[in-house]
KOLMIGU-525996 format. One record per residue (C-alpha): residue number from 1; residue in one letter; x, y, z. Coordinates in steps of 0.1 Angstrom, whole numbers. Layout:
# KOLMIGU-525996
DRENSE, NUM, A, X, Y, Z .
...
This chain:
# KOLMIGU-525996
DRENSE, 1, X, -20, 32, -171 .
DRENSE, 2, X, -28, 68, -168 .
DRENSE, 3, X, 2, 74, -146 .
DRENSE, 4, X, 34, 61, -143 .
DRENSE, 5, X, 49, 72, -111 .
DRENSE, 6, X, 64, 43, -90 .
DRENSE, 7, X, 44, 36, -55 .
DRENSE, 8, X, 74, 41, -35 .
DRENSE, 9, X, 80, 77, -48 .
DRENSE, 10, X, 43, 78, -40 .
DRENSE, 11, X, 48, 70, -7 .
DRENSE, 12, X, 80, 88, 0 .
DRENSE, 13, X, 56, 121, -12 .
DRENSE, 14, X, 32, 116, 15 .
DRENSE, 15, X, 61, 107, 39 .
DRENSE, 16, X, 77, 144, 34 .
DRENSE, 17, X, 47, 158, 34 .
DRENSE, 18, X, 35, 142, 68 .
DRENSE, 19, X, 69, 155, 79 .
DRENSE, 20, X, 61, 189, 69 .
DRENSE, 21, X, 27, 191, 86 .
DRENSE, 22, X, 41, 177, 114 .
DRENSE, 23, X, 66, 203, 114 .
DRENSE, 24, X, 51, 233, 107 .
DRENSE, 25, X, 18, 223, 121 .
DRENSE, 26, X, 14, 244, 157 .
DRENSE, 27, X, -12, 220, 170 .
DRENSE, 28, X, -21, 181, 168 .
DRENSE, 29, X, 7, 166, 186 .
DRENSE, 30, X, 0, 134, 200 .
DRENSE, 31, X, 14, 109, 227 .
DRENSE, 32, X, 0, 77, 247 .
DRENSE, 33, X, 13, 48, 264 .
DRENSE, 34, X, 23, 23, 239 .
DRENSE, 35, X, 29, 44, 211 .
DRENSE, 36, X, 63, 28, 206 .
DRENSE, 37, X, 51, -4, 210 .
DRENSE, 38, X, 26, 0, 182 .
DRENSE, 39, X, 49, 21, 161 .
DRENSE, 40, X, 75, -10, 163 .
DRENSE, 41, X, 44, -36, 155 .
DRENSE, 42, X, 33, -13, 125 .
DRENSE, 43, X, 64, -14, 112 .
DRENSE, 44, X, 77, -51, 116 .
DRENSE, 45, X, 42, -59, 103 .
DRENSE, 46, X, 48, -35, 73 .
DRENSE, 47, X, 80, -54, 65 .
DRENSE, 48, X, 66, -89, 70 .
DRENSE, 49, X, 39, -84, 48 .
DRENSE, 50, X, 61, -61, 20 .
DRENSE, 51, X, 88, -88, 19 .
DRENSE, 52, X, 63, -121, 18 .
DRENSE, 53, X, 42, -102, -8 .
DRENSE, 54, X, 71, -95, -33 .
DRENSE, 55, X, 85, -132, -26 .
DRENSE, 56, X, 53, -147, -37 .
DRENSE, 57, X, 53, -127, -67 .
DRENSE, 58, X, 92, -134, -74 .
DRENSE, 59, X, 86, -167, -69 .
DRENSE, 60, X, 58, -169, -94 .
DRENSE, 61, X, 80, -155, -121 .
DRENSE, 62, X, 57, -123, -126 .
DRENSE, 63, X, 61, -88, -127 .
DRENSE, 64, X, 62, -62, -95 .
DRENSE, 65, X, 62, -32, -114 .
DRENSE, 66, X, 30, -15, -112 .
DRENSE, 67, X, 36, 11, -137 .
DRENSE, 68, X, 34, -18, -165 .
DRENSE, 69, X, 4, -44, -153 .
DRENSE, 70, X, 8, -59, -189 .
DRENSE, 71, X, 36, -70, -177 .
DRENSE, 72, X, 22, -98, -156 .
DRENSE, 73, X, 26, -135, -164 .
DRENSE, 74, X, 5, -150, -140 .
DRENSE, 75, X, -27, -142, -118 .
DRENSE, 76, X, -12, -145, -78 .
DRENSE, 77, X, -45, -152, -56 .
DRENSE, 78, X, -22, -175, -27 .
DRENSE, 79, X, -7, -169, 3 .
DRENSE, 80, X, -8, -133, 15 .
DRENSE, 81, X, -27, -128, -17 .
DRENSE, 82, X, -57, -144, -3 .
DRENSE, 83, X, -66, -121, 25 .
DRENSE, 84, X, -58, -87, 2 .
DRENSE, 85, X, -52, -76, -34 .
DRENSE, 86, X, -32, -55, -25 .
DRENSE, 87, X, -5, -64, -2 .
DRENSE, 88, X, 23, -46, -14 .
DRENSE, 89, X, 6, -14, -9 .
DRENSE, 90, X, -10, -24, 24 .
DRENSE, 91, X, 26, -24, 36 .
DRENSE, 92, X, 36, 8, 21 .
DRENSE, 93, X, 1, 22, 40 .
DRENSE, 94, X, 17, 2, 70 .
DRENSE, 95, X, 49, 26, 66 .
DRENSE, 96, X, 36, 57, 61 .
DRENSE, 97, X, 10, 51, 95 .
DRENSE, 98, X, 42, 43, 117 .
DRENSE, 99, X, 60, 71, 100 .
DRENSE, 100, X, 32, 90, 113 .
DRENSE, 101, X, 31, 78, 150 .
DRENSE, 102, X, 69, 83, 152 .
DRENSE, 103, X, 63, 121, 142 .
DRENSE, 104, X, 36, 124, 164 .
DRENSE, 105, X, 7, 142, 148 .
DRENSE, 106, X, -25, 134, 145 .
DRENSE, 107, X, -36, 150, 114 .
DRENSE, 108, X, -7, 125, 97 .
DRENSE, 109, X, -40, 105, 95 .
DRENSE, 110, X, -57, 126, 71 .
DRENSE, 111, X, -23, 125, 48 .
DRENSE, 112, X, -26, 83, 54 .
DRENSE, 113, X, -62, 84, 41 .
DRENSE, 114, X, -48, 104, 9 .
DRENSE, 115, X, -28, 78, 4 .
DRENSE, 116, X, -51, 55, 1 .
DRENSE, 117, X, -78, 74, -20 .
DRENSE, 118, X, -50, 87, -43 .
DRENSE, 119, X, -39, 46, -45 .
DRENSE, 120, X, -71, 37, -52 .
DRENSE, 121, X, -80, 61, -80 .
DRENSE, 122, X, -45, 64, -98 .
DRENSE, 123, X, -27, 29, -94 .
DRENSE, 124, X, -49, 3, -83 .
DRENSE, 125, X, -83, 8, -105 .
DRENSE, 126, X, -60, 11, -136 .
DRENSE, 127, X, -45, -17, -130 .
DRENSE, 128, X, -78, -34, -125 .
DRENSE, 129, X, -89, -26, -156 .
DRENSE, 130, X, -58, -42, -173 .
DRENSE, 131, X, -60, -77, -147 .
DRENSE, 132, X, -91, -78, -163 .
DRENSE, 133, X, -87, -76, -196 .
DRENSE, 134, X, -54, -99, -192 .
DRENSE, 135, X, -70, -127, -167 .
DRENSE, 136, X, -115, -125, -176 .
DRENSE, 137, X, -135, -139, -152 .
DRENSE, 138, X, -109, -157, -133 .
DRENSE, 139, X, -100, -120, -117 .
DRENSE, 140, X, -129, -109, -118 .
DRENSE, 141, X, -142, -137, -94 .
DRENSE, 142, X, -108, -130, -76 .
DRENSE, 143, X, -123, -99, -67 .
DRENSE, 144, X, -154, -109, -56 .
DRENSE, 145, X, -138, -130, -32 .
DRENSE, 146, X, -110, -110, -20 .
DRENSE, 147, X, -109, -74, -8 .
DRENSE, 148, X, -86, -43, -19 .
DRENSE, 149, X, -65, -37, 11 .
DRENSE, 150, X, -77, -63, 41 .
């Protein structure tokens, strides 16, 4: 892995600095009917699927650190698994998009859509490459069939 910064600190990055634009940021405030509503469905959804995704991986007997993918014992492709490769940092996504309706900006989106390129680029294709090499054709058909984030 090229880097070895943890997704949650990742996440908590974009978080402050969603905070800060929304702050300091004159214009792109935001507000609509529902907004709660949503922000409260983001979020339980963000802790459903963050909570079932680490089960499923504890209950495999395999690793949940991303920063050491060599780690990993066994290939998960169930459950949750099935529908994204990447569940754990769908829900992180999930977060960081109710974090931004609660603060009410709409340029927050633009941060949310960093997060997902700098995901992408820096944590998920590296470990990629090492699922690879570790697991063959068996990921690599895994991948065919199932997308990154949903």
């Amino acid at each position: 892995m090229k880097l070895k910064i943890a997704p949650l600190v990742i996440t908590f990055v974009f978080g402050l600095f969603m905070y800060l634009l929304a702050t300091y940021l004159p214009v792109g405030y935001f507000d609509f009917f529902g907004r709660n509503y949503l922000m409260y469905l983001l979020f339980f959804l963000a802790l459903l699927i963050g909570v079932v995704s680490l089960f499923q991986f504890f209950s495999s007997k395999t690793s949940i650190d991303p920063r050491t993918p060599s780690k990993v014992s066994k290939l998960v492709t169930g459950g949750l698994y099935q529908y994204s490769r990447n569940p754990m940092y769908l829900a992180l996504l999930l977060l960081l998009l109710t974090w931004g309706l609660y603060l009410g900006n709409a340029f927050n989106t633009l941060l949310a859509a960093g997060f997902v390129y700098y995901m992408n680029t820096y944590q998920i294709k590296p470990e990629e490459e090492v699922l690879t090499n570790m697991f063959g054709k068996e990921y690599q058909k895994y991948c065919v069939m199932v997308r990154r984030w949903f």
